[in-house]
C-alpha positions in Angstrom: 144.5 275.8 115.0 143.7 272.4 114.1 142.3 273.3 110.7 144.5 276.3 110.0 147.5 272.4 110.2 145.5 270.6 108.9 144.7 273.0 105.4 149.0 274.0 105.7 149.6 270.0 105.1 146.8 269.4 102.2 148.0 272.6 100.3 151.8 271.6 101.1 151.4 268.3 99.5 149.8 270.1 96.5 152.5 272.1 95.5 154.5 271.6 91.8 158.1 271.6 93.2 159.9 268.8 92.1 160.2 266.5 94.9 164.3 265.0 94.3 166.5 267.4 92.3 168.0 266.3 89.8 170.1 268.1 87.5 169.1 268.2 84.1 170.5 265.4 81.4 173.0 267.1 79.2 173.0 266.9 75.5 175.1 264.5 74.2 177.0 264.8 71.5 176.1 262.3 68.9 178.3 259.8 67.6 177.5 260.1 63.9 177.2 263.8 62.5 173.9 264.3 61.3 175.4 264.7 57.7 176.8 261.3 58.1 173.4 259.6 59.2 172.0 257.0 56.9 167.9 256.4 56.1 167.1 253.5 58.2 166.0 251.9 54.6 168.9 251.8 53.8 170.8 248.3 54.0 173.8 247.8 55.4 177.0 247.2 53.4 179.7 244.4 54.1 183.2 245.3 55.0 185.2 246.0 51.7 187.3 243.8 51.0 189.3 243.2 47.5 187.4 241.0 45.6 189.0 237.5 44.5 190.1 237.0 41.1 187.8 234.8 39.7 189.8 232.0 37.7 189.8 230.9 34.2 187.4 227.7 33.6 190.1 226.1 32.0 192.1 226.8 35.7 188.8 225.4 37.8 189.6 222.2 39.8 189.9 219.0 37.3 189.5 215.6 39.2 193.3 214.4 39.2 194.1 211.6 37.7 196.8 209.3 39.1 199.8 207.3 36.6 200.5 204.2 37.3 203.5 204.5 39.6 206.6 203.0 37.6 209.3 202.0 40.3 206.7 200.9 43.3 208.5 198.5 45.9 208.4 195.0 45.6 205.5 194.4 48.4 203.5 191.6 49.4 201.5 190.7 52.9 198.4 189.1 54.1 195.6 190.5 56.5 192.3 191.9 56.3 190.4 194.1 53.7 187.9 196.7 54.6 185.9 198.9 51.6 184.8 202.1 51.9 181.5 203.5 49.4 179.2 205.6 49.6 180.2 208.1 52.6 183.3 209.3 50.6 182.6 208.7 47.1 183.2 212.5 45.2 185.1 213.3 48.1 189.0 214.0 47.5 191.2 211.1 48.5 194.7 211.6 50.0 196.2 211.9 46.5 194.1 214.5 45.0 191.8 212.3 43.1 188.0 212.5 43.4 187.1 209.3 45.1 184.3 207.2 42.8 183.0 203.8 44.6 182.7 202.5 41.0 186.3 202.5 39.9 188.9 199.8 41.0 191.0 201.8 44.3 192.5 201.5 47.3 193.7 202.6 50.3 197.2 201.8 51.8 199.0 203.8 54.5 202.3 203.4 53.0 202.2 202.2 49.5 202.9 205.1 47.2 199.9 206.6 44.8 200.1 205.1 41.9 200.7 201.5 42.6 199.2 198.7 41.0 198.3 196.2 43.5 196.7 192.6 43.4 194.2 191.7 46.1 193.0 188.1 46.2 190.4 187.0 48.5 191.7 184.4 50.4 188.1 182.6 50.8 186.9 182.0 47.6 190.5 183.0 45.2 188.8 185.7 44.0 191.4 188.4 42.7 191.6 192.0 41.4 193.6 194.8 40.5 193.6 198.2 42.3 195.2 201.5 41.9 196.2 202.8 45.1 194.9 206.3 45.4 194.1 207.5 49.4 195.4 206.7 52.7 194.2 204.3 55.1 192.7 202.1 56.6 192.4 203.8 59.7 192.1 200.3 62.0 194.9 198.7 63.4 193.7 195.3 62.6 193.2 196.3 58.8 195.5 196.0 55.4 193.8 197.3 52.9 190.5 199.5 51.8 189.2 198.8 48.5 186.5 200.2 46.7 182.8 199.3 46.7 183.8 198.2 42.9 186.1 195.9 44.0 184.7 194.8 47.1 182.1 193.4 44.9 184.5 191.5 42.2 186.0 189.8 45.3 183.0 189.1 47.0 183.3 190.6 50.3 180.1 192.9 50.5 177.9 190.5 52.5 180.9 190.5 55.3 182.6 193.5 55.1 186.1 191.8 55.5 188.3 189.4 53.7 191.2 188.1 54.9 193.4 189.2 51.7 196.6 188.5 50.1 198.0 191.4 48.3 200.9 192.0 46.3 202.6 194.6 44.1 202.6 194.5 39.9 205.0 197.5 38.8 
């Protein structure tokens, strides 16, 4: 009897029923008809999208270029001078104009574009003539931002600050 339970339990354990039931997966449909299905090889396309009209060369950005302004206000005040080089120059200033280090500009926050201004260094009478073409300076304690050009002609590149008289010439 012993046997005869103990051959029932090997042979039981042996058997090819499937031991959880589970139904079968069903076939899904797919997502993409088979007709629609691409080669792998094949690369992918970007969204379409209308392409821009390419413009004329003679309609292609031209660096601005800035008239003297004609009926600037009467303006004069004292204070300090900053310059700015060589992180903006070929960048776009405030008035459209490409920035260049090497030309005699300014900055003044309310001055309008245009204006001719004189800038004499206070410390050694040093003076030049800027256009003003950007806005700025961005410091409280700051009058004017000239260019690396004229920074030099008033001598203010060892320092980096003048105190600065400047007045208006249109």
């Amino acid at each position: 009897m012993i046997r005869l339970a103990i051959f029932l339990f090997l042979f039981s354990s042996c058997q090819s029923v499937a031991r959880y039931n589970h139904p079968e997966p069903k076939a899904q449909k797919p997502l993409i008809k088979e007709s629609e299905r691409k080669p792998a090889s094949t690369p992918l396309k970007p969204a379409q999208t209308k392409p821009k009209p390419k413009a004329p060369a003679s309609a292609k950005q031209q660096p601005v270029k800035i008239k003297p302004h004609k009926n600037a206000p009467r303006y004069e005040a004292e204070g300090r001078a900053s310059y700015y080089a060589h992180k903006f120059h070929g960048r776009k200033t405030s008035s459209g104009e490409i920035f260049n280090m090497h030309e005699m500009t300014a900055a003044h926050r309310t001055l309008p574009f245009g204006t001719l201004v004189k800038v004499t260094n206070l410390t050694n009478k040093k003076s030049v003539v800027v256009k003003i073409n950007d806005r700025g300076p961005f410091k409280k304690d700051r009058l004017i931002d000239v260019s690396l050009e004229a920074a030099k002609r008033l001598g203010m590149i060892g320092p980096g600050i003048a105190k600065v008289r400047i007045e208006t010439l249109n």
